[in-house]
N, C-alpha and C positions, 0 to 999 in steps of 0.2 A: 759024663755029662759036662756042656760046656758050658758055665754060668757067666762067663766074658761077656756073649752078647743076649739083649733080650728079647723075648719072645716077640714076635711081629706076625701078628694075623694077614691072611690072606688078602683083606681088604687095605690093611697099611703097605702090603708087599707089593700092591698093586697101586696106590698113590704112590708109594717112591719111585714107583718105576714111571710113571704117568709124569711126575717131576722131573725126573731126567730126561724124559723123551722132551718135555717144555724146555726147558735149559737149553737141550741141544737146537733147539727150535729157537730157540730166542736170541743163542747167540752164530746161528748163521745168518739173521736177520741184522744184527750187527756188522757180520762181515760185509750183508750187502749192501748195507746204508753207506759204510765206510768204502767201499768199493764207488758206488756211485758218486759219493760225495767228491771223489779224487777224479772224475771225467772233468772234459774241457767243456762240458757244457751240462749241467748235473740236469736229472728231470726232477724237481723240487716235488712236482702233484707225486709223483711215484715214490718219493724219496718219503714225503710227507704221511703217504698210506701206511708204508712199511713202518714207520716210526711208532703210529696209530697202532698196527698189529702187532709191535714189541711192547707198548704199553698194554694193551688186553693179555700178552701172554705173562707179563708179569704179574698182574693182577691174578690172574687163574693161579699162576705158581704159588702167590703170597696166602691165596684162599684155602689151595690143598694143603701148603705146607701148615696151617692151620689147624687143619683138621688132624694132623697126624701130630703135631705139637701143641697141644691146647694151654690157653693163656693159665694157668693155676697161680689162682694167687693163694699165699703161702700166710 
């Protein structure tokens, strides 16, 4: 038996994975803002939207990882 890691139900195994697909998601959103932002002429509206859709993806992240780590005060 391996008592190292703890049990994780299918519903947690399925938020962590939901978490890392947002992660990855979040920060190729990064790479594209930083991408645009280095052209000789950036498009600000485009740049502006993306920036918008890394903020909601973080918020969802901050929300799941929540659920999977709830606040216990001690």
């Amino acid at each position: 038996m391996n008592d190292d890691q703890p049990f994780l139900s299918e519903d947690e195994l399925a938020l962590h994975a939901q978490v890392k697909a947002l992660r990855l998601e979040h920060a190729d959103l990064e790479a594209s803002i930083e991408a645009l932002g280095h052209m000789p002429v950036p498009d600000q509206l485009l740049i502006a939207r993306l920036k918008r859709k890394k903020l909601q993806l973080r918020d969802e992240i901050v929300k799941i990882e929540s659920r999977i780590l709830p606040d216990i005060i001690a």
